[in-house]
N, C-alpha and C positions, 0 to 999 in steps of 0.2 A: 507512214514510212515503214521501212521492215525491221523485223526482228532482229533483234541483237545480230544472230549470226550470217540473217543475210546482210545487212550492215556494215559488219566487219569483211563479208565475202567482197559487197563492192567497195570499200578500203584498200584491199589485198589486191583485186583484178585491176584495180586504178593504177596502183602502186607499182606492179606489176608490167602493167602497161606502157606508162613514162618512165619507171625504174627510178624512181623516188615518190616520197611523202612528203616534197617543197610542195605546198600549197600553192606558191606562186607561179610552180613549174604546171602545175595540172593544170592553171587561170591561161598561162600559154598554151597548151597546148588544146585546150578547151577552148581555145580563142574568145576568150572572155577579157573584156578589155575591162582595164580598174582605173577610173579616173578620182585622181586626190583632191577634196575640197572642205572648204572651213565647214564643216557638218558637228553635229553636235551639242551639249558633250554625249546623249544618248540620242537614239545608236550612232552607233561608231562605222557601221558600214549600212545598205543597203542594194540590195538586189532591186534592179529594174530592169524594163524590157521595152525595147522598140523595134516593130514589125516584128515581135513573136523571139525576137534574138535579146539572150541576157546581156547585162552590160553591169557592173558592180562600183558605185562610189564611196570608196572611205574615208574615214576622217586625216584630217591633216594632222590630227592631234594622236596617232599611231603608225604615221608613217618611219619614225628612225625607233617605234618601240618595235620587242620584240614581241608586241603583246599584236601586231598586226597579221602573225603565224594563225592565231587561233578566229581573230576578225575575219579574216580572209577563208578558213577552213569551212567555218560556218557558214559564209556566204555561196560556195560553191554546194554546201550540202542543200541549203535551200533551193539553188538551182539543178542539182540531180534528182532532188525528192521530192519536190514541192511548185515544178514548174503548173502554170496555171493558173494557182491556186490565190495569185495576190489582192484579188479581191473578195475573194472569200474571206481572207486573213485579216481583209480591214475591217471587215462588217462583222467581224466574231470573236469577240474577247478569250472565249475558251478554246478554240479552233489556234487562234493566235497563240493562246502559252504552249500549248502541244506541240506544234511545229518549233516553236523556239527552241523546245524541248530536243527535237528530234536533231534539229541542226545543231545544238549543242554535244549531243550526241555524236552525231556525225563528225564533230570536228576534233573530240577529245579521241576518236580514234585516229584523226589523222594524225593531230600531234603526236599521240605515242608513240604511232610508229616512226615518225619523225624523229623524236628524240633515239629509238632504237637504232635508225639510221646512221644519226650525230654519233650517237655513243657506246654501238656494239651492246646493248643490254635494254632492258625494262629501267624507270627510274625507279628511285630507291621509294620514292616520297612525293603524293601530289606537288608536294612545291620546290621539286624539281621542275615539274612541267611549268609552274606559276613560271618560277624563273624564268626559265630558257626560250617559251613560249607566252608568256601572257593571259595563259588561263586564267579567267576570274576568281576570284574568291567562290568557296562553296555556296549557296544562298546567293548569289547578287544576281 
């Protein structure tokens, strides 16, 4: 994946482009279709692909949370940053947490801009983002 700053650059060009940081607005207009199913309780979403085209199922068990903002963030970053790559990820433990990593990444920048969207400002306090969004606990 890229560097912090080009990371936050395709954040910003994303953003930019749809004229939000709804996660679910960029799944539209990425024509990325999200089907809800009893999956679970980890993960919570999953990126897959038929005929080379992504397609995203998440859990039923964050469909009315708000924690489905940052599920959803992450799955599209796997899909911008990581297409290809899903069998490599199954056959490699350390290959896998790095990407996790990166999609985690990728997704706390969409939330925050997301929340700056919501609320004219930066949050005060990671759990602001917890809240509003869903972000996991530190470590999990």
């Amino acid at each position: 994946m890229a560097s912090t700053s080009e990371l936050n650059k395709l954040v910003f060009n994303i953003g930019d482009r749809y004229n939000t940081f709804d996660p679910f607005i960029w799944a539209e207009k990425l024509n990325l279709d999200i089907y809800w199913e009893n999956i679970g309780p980890k993960p919570l979403a999953k990126t897959n692909y038929m005929f080379n085209n992504p397609f995203i199922v998440m859990a039923n068990s964050v469909k009315y949370s708000n924690q489905k903002y940052f599920v959803l963030a992450h799955e599209i970053g796997h899909v911008l940053e990581h297409k290809g790559l899903a069998a490599y990820y199954v056959s490699n433990n350390v290959h896998r947490r790095k990407t996790e990593r990166e999609a985690d990444a990728f997704a706390m920048a969409v939330i925050t801009n997301l929340y700056v969207e919501e609320n004219g400002k930066l949050p005060d306090t990671y759990a602001d983002l917890r809240y509003n969004y869903g972000l996991p606990y530190l470590g999990e």
